[in-house]
Residue frames as qw, qx, qy, qz and C-alpha x, y, z in Angstrom:
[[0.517, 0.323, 0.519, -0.599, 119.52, 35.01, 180.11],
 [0.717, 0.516, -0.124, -0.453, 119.22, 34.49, 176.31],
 [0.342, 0.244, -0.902, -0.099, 121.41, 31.46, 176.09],
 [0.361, -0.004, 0.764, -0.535, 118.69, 30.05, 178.69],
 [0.592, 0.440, 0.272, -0.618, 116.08, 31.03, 176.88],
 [0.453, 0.458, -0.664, -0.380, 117.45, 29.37, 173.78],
 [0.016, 0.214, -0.954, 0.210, 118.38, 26.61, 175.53],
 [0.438, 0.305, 0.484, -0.693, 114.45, 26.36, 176.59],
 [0.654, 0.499, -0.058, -0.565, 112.97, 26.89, 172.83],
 [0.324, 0.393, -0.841, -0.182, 115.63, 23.74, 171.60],
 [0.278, -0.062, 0.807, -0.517, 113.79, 21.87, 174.32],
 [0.425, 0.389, 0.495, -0.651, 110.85, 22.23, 173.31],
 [0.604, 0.435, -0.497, -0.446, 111.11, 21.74, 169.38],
 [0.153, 0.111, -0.982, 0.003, 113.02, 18.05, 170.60],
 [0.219, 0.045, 0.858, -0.463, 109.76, 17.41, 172.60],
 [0.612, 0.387, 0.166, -0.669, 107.25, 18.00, 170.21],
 [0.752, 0.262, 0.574, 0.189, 108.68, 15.56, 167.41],
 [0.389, 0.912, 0.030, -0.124, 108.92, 18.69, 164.68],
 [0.714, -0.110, 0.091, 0.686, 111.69, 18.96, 163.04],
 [0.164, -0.567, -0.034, 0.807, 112.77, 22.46, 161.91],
 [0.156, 0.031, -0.653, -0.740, 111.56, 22.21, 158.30],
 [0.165, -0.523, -0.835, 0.034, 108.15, 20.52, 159.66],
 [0.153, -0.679, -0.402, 0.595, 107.58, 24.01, 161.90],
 [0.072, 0.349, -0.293, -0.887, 108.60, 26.36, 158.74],
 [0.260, -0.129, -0.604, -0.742, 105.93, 24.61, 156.79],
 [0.146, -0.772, -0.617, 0.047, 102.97, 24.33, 159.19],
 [0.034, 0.676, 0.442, -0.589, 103.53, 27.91, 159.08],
 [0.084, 0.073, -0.680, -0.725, 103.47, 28.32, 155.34],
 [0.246, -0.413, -0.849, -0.221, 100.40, 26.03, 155.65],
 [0.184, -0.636, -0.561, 0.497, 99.08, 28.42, 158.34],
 [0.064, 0.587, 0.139, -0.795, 99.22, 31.32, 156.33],
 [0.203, -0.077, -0.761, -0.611, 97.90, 29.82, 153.28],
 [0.212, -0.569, -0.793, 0.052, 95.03, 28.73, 155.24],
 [0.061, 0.755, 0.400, -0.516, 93.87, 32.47, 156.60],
 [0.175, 0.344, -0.139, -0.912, 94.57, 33.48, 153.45],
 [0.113, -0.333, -0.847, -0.399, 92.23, 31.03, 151.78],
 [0.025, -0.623, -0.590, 0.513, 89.55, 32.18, 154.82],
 [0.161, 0.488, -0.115, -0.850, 89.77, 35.53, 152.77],
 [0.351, 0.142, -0.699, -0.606, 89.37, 34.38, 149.29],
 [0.143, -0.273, -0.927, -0.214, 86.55, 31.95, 150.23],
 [0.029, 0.404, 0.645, -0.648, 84.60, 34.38, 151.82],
 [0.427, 0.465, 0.046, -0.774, 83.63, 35.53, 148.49],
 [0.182, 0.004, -0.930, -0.319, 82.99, 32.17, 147.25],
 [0.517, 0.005, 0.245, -0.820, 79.21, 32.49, 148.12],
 [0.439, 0.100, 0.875, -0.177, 76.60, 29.55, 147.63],
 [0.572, 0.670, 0.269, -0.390, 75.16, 31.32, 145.01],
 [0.018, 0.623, -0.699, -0.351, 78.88, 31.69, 143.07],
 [0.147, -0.121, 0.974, 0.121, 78.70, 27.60, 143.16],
 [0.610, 0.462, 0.585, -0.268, 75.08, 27.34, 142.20],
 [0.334, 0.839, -0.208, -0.376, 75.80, 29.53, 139.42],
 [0.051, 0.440, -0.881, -0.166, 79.06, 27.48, 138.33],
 [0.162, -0.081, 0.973, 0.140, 76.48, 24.39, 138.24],
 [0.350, -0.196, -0.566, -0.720, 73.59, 25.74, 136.70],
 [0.431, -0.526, -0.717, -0.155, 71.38, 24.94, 139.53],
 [0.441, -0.775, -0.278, -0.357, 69.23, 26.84, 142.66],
 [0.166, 0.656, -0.495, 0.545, 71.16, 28.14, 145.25],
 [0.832, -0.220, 0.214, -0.462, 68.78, 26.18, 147.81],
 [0.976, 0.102, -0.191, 0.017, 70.45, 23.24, 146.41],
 [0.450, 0.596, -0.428, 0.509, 73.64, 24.13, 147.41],
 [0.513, -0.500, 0.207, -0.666, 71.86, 24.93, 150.90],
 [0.953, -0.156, 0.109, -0.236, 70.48, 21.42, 151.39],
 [0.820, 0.239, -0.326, 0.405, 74.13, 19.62, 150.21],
 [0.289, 0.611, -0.433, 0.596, 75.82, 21.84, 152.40],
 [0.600, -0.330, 0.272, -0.676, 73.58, 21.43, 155.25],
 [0.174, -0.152, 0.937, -0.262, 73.02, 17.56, 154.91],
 [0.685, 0.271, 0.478, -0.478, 69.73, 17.60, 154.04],
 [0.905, 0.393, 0.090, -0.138, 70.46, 16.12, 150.79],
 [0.720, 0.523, -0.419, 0.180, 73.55, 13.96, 149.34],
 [0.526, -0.708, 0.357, -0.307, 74.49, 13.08, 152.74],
 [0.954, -0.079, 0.275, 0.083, 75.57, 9.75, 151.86],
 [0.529, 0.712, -0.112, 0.447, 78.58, 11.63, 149.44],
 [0.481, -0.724, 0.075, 0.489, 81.93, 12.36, 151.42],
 [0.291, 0.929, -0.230, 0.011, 84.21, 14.96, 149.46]]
């Protein structure tokens, strides 16, 4: 039963295109990414107003669209 099941999970890596170094770093890249989720949760709109000297509201409206909409990051 586990040489099936192996036999299965090789399958499935050929069919996706991935190679075996591709999968080990989307999940590097996957657990960099929930830990950024952490660490930006105390990146606050006020943090970045603060860091540019200006109203948190401004941050608000850029973030939101209502102003600098024509600006892509």
């Amino acid at each position: 039963m586990n040489k099936h099941k192996i036999e299965l999970t090789r399958n499935r890596h050929n069919t996706s295109g991935l190679t075996l170094d591709d999968v080990r770093l989307i999940k590097l890249l996957l657990g960099e990414k929930d830990e950024l989720k952490e660490q930006l949760k105390k990146l606050s709109n006020q943090k970045i107003a603060e860091k540019f000297n200006v109203n948190r509201r401004t941050i608000d409206r850029i973030q939101s669209g209502e102003t600098y909409s024509d600006i892509i990051a």
